[in-house]
C-alpha positions as CSV (number, residue, x, y, z in Angstrom):
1,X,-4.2,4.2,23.4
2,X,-5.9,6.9,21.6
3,X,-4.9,8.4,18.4
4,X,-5.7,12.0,18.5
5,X,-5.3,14.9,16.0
6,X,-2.1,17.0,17.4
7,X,-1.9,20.4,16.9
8,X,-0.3,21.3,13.8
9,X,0.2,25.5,13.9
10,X,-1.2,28.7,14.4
11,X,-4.3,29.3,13.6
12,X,-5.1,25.6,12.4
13,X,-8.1,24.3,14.2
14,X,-9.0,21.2,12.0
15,X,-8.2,19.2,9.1
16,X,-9.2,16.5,6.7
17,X,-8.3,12.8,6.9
18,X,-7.5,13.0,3.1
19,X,-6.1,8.9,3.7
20,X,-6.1,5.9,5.9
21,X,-2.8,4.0,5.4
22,X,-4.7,1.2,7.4
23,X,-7.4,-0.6,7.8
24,X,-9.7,-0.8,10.9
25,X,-8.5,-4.0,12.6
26,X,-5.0,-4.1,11.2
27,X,-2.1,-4.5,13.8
28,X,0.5,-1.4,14.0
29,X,4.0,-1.1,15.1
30,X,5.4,2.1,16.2
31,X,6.4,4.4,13.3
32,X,3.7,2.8,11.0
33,X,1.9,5.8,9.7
34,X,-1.2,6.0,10.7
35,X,-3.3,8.8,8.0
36,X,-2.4,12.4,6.1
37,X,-4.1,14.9,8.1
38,X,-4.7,17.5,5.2
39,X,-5.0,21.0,6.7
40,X,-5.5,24.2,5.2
41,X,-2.1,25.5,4.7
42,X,0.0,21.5,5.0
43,X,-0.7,17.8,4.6
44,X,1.0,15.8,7.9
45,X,1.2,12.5,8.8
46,X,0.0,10.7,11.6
47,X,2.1,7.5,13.2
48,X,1.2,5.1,15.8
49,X,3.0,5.6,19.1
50,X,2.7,1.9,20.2
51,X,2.1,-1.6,18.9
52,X,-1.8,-3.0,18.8
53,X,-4.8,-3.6,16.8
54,X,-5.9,-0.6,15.1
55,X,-10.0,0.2,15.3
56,X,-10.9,3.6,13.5
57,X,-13.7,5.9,14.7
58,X,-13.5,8.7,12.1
59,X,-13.7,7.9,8.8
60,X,-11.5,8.8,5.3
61,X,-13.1,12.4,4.1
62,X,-14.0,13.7,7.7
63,X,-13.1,16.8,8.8
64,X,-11.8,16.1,12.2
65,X,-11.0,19.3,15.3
66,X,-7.5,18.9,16.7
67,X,-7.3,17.2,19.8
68,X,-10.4,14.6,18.4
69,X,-9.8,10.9,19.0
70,X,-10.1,9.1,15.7
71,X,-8.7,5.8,16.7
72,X,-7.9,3.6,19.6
73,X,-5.1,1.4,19.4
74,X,-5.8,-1.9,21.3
75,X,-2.5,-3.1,23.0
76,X,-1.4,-6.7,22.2
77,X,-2.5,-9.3,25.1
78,X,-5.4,-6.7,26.2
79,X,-8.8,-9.3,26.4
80,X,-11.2,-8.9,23.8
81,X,-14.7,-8.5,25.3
82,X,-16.6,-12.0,25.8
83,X,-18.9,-12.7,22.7
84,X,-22.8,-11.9,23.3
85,X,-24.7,-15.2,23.4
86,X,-26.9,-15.3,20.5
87,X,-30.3,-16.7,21.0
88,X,-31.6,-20.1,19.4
89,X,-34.1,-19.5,17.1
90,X,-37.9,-20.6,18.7
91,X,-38.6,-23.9,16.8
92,X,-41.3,-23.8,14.1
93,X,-44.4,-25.4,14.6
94,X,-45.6,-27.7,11.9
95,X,-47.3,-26.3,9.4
96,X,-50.5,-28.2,8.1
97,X,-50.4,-29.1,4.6
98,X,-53.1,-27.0,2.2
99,X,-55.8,-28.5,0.9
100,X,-54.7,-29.3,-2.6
101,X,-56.5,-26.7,-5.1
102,X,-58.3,-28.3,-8.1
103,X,-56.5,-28.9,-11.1
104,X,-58.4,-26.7,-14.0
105,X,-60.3,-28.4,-16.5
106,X,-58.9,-28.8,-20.4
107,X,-60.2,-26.3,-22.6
108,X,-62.6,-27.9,-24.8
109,X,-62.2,-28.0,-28.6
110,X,-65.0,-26.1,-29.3
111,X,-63.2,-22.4,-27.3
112,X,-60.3,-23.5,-29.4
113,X,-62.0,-23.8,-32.6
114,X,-64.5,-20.4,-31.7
115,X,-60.4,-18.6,-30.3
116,X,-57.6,-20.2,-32.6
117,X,-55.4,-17.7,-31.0
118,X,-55.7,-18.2,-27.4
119,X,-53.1,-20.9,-27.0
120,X,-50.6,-19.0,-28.8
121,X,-48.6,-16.1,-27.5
122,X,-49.7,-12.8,-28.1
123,X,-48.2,-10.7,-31.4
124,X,-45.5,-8.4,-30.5
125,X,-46.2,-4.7,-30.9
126,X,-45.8,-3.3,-34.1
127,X,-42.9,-0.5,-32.7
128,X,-40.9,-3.5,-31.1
129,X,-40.5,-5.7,-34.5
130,X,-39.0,-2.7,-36.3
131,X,-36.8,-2.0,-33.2
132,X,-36.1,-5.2,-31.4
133,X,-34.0,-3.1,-28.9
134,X,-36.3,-1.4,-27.6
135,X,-37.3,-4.6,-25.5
136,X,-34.1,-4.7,-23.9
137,X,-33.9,-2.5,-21.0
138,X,-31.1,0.5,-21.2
139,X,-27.8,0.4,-18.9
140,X,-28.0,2.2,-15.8
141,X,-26.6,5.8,-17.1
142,X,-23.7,7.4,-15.0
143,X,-24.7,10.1,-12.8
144,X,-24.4,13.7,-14.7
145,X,-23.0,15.5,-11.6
146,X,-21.0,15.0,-8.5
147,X,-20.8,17.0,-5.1
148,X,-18.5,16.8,-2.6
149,X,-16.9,19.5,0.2
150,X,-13.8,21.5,-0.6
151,X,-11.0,20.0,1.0
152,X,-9.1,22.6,3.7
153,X,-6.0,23.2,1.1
154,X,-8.7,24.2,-1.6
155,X,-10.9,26.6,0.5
156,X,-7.6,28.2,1.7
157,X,-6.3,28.9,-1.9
158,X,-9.9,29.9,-2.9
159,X,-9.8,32.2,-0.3
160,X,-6.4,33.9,-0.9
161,X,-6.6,34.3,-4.4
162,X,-10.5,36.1,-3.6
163,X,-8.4,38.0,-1.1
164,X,-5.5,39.3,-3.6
165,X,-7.9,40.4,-6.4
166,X,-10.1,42.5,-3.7
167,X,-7.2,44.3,-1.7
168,X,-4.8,44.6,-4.2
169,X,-4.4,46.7,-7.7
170,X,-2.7,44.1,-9.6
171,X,-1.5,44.7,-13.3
172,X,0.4,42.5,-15.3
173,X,3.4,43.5,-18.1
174,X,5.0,41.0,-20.4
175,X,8.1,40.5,-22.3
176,X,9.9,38.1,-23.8
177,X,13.0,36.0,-23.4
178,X,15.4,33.9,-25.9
179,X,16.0,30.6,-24.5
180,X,19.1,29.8,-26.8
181,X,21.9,30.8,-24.6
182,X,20.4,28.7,-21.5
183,X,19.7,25.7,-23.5
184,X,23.1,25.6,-24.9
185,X,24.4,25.9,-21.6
186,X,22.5,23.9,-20.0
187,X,23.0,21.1,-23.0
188,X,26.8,21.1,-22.8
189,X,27.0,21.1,-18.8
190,X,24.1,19.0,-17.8
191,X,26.3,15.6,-17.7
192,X,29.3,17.2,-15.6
193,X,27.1,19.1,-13.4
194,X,25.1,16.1,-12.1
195,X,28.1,13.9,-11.9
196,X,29.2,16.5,-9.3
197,X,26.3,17.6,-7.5
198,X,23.9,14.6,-8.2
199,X,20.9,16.8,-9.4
200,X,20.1,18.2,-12.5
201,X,20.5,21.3,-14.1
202,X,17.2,22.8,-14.7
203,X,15.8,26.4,-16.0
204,X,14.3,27.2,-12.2
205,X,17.4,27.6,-11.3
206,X,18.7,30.1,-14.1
207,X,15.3,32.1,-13.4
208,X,15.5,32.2,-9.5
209,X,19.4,33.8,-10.1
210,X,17.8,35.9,-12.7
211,X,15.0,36.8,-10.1
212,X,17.2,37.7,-7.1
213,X,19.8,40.2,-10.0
214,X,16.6,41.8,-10.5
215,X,15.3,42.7,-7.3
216,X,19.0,43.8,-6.4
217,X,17.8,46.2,-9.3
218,X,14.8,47.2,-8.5
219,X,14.0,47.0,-4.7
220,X,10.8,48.3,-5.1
221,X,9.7,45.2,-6.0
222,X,10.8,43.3,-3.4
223,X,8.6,45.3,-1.0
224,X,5.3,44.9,0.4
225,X,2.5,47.2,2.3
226,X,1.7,47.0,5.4
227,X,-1.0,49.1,6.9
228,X,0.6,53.0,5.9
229,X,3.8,51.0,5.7
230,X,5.9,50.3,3.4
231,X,8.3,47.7,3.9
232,X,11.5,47.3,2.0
233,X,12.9,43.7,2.4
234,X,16.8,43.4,2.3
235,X,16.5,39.6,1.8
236,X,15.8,37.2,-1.1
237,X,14.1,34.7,0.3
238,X,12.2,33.0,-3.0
239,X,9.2,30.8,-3.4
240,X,8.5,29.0,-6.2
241,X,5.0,27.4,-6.7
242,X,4.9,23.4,-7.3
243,X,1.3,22.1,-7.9
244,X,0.5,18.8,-6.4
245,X,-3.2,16.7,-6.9
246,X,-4.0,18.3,-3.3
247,X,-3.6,22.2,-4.9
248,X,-0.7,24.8,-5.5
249,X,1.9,25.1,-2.9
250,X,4.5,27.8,-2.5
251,X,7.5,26.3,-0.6
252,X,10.2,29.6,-0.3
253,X,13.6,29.0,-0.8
254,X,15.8,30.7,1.9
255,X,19.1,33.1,1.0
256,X,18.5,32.1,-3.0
257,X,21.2,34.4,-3.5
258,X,23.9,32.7,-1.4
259,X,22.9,29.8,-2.3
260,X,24.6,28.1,-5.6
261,X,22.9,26.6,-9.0
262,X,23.3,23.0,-7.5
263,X,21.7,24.1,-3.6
264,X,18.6,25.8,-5.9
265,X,18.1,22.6,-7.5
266,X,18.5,20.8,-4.7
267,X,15.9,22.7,-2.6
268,X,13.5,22.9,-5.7
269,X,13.7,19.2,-6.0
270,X,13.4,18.5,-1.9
271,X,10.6,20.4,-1.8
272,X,8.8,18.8,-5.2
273,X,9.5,15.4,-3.7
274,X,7.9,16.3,0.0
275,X,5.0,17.7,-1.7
276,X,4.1,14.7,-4.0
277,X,4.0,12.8,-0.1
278,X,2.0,15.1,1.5
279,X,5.5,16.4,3.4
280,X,5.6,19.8,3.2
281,X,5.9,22.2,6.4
282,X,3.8,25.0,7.1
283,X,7.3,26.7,8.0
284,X,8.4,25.9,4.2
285,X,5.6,27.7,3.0
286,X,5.8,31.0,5.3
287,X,8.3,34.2,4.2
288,X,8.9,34.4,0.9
289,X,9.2,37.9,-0.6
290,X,8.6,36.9,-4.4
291,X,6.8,33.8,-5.9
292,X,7.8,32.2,-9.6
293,X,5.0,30.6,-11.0
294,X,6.3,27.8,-14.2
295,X,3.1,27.5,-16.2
296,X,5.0,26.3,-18.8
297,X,5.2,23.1,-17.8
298,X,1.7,22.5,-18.1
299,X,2.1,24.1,-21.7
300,X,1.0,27.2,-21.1
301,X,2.0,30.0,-23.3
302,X,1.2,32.8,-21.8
303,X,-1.4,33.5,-18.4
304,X,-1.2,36.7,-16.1
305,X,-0.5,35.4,-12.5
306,X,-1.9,36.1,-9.8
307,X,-0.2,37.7,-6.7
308,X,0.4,35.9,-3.1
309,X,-0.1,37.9,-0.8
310,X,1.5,39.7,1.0
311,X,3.7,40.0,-1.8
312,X,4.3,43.1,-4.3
313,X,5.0,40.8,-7.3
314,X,5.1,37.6,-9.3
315,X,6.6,36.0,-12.3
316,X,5.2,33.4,-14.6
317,X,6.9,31.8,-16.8
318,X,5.5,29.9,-19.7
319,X,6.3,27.3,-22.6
320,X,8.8,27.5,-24.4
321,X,8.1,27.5,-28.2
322,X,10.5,28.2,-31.3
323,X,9.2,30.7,-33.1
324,X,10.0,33.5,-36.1
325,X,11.8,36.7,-34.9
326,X,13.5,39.5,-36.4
327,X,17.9,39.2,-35.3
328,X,20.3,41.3,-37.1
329,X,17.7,42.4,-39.7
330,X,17.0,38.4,-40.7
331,X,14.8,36.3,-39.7
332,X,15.4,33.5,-37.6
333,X,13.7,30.8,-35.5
334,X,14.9,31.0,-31.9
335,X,13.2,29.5,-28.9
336,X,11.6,31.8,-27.1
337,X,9.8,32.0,-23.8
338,X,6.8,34.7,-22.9
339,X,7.2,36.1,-19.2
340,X,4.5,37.6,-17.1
341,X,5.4,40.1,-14.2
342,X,2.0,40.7,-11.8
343,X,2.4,43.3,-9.5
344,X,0.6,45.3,-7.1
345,X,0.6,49.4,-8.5
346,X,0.1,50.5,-4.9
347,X,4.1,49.6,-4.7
348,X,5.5,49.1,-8.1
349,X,5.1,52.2,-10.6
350,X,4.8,50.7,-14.4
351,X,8.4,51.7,-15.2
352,X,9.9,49.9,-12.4
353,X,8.0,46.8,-13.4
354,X,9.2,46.9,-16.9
355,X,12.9,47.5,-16.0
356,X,12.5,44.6,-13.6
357,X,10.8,42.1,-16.3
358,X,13.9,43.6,-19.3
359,X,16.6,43.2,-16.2
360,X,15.0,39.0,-16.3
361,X,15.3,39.0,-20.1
362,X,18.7,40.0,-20.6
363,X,19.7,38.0,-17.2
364,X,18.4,34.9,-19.0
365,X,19.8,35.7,-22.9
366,X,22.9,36.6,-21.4
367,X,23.5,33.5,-18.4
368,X,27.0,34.2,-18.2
369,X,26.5,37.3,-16.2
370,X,24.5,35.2,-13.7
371,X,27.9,33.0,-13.3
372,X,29.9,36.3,-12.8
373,X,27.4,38.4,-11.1
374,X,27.2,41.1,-13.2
């Protein structure tokens, strides 16, 4: 049976065997998986359809067309090919013996007498007994640079952030946000909230609630151009990036604003999971109206984002960090958080992204409202 790269979606043409999960003459059982096929927008696995001996044709790091064989699977009981006779070595005629050389003759006492040195090893150099080292030869250095193809994933996201800095008039505003009220809340709920719902409470989930408020708002920003279109969306449909070792990916989180703090976290943590294992769906990845972008968790304290397109806007959010600030004419140290709002000007006039980043500040520094919907 042959294995043979499926088609995977629109548009996709080939892919990248990014792994081999076995190895050329292991046996398979249906549902073993096969290899991650990494494409340019998802990562999919392949798995054998039958049981047999697996022999691979394409090797790990090839770009392989869909529809290419890769690998046969050999079916149990199938006869392996009779082995080719290998030909006895001609016999090897006896060799006559050499005629023995002559041994040389002694050196006589006189050359040693007239040469008192030639019997003795030469003197080492002068350079090499002040630096005995230097007759010991150096390890094998490492080599100073490597090459090797982008993979699919990386070419795509190279090519779509090219794409939103050349068709796009992207400006970025900042604020800034007081995490108090969040971490207290978070602090004194955390335990009963995950013996309900079994997840966590994280910040994503105050931010995507805080997000979706805000484009109620200001529904400029959740709009987009298309052509000499503008295109209002009445939906809040939400991706929120998650970086894996293959490269970014934006998996959208559908409804966010019917869905509750727990279902957020649910569906952030799903889609974290599927794309540490190469899971995710290019239908995860298609329809969001608004992208979040957490920096922070990398310890970045403050970045401009850059949009993905088709999208009007994006926030980035960034560590968190206590620090001095000015509160009922004192001076105290709160934690605070810098945001980022990018946004294409083409759509979004500068007051409307301000009043959409200050409608995120006060969402977060006052989470209560987010409970209530205020």
């Amino acid at each position: 049976m042959d294995v043979i790269i499926p088609a995977v979606g629109e548009s996709i043409t080939s892919g990248l065997i990014s792994a081999w999960h076995k190895k050329d003459g292991d046996p398979v059982q249906p549902g073993d998986v096969l290899l991650t096929l990494e494409t340019d927008k998802v990562s999919t696995e392949l798995t054998a359809e039958n049981a047999g001996i697996l022999h691979i044709k394409a090797p790990e790091g090839q770009e392989v067309k869909i529809g290419e064989v890769v690998a046969t699977i050999e079916e149990p009981g199938t006869p392996a090919a009779p082995p080719v006779p290998t030909p006895e070595p001609p016999a090897k005629k006896k060799s006559q013996k050499p005629a023995p050389l002559p041994e040389p003759e002694p050196p006589s006492p006189q050359s040693e007498i007239r040469n008192p040195q030639s019997a003795i090893a030469p003197p080492l150099p002068q350079s090499e007994i002040r630096n005995p080292q230097s007759a010991i030869a150096p390890p094998p250095s490492e080599p100073r640079v490597t090459r090797k193809p982008l993979s699919p994933l990386r070419r795509k996201i190279a090519a779509q952030l090219v794409m939103a800095q050349h068709t796009a008039a992207i400006l970025t505003t900042f604020n800034e946000c007081d995490m108090t009220a969040v971490m207290t809340l978070r602090k004194q709920m955390q335990e009963p909230f995950q013996k309900q719902y079994g997840v966590k409470l994280g910040f994503m989930s105050f931010f995507v609630k805080a997000t979706v408020a805000a484009l109620k708002a200001v529904p400029q920003v959740n709009s987009r151009l298309e052509g000499d279109d503008l295109i209002t969306h009445h939906y809040h449909d939400i991706g929120v990036a998650v970086g894996t070792e293959r490269g970014l990916v934006v998996p959208v989180i559908r409804d966010a604003s019917g869905k509750s703090f727990a279902q957020i976290e649910q569906s952030i943590l799903d889609y974290a999971t599927k794309a540490r294992e190469g899971k995710i769906k290019i239908e995860d990845l298609q329809g969001g109206v608004f992208t979040i972008s957490n920096g922070g968790v990398y310890g970045s304290l403050l970045s401009t984002p850059i949009l993905n397109p088709p999208q009007s806007g994006i926030l980035g959010l960034h560590k968190i960090q206590d620090r001095p600030i000015a509160l009922n004419g004192q001076v105290q140290i709160r934690p605070m958080m810098y945001l980022a709002l990018s946004y294409d000007h083409r759509v979004v006039d500068g007051k409307e992204a301000v009043t959409f980043l200050i409608h995120i500040k006060e969402a977060i520094e006052n989470p209560v409202r987010l409970l209530l919907e205020l």
